[in-house]
Each structure stands twice: as C-alpha cells, then as structure tokens.
C-alpha positions in Angstrom: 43.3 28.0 -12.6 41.6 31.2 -13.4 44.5 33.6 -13.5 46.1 31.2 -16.5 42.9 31.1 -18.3 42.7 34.4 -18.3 45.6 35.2 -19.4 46.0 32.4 -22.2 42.4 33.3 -23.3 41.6 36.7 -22.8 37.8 36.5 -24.2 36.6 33.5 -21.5 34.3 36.0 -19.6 34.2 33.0 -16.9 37.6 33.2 -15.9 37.9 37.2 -15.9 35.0 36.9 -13.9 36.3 34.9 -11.5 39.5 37.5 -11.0 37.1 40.0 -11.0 35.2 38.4 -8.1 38.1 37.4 -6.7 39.6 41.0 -6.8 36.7 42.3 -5.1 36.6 39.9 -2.3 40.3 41.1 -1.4 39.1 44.5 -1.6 36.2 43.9 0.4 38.6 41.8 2.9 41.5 44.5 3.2 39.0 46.9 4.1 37.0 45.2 6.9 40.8 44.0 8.4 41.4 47.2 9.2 45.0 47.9 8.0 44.3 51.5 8.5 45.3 55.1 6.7 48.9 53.8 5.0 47.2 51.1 3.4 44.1 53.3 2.1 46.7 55.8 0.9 49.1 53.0 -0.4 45.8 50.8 -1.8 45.3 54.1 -4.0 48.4 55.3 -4.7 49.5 52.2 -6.4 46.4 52.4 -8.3 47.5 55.8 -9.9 51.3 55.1 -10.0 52.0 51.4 -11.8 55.6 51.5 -11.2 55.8 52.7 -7.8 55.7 48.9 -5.5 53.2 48.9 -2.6 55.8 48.5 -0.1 57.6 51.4 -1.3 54.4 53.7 -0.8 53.9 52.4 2.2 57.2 53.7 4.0 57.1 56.7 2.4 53.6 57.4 3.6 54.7 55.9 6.9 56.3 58.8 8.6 53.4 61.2 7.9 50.8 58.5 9.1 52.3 57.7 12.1 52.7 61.2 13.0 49.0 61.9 12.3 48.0 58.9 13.9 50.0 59.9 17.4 48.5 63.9 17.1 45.2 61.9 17.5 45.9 60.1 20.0 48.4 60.8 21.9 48.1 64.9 22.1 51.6 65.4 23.9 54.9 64.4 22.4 56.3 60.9 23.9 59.2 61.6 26.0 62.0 60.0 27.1 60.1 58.4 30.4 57.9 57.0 28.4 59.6 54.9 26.0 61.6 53.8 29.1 58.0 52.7 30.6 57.4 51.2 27.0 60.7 49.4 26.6 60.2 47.8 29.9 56.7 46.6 29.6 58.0 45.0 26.1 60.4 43.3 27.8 58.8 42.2 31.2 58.2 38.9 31.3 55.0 37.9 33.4 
C-alpha cells in the first residue's frame, strides 16, 4: 500500500509517486465527471482553507450556486405552479 509507505518512509520517491499519480488521476476524474461550479469552488477552497471540511464548503457555496445556476437557466423565478407541476411529475408513477 502506497499511502503507508509513504507515510512510514517519507524518502521512497516510488510510493509518493504513486500518490502523486494517483492524486492527479482523481483530479483529472472529478473534472471530466462534471460535478459542476460548487465543487470547483469547494475543490479550491479547501485547498486554501485546511480546516474548513469539503462538505462544509460545499453548503455554504450551495445557496449562491444554485441561484446562479437558475439565473442562467431558468430567467424567471419558479413559482408556485411550477413546483406543483414538478412535485407531480416526481411523483407520477408511469
């Protein structure tokens, strides 16, 4: 196991090249998922911030996402209609 290695034995270049490789691939794998703007803003925010835990970035980001995400696509405010319409199609059971 790499991650033991490396952290038992901090100069074997093999293992801390296999974390970094195996960093990278994660990176490269979040970023072609798709998880969107909170995770790029969480992703880097918990890269600056050490003792702030992903998931708490992630709802506090979560408000101002969503509501930039909606401007852009939906350009009027959701009424009350249409969460009925939503609820229902949620529900409907084909």
């Amino acid at each position: 196991m790499d991650l033991q290695k490396a952290i038992e034995h901090g100069e074997n270049i093999e293992s801390r090249s296999a974390l970094l490789q195996g960093s990278l691939l994660t990176g490269a794998a979040m970023l072609h998922a798709g998880l969107g703007l909170m995770h790029a803003i969480g992703n880097v925010t918990g890269g600056l911030y050490h003792e702030l835990s992903h998931g708490l970035v992630l709802m506090r980001c979560m408000d101002a996402v969503l509501n930039f995400n909606n401007a852009k696509i939906n350009p009027r405010p959701a009424t009350q209609e249409d969460v009925r319409i939503l609820v229902r199609q949620a529900f409907t059971i084909s």
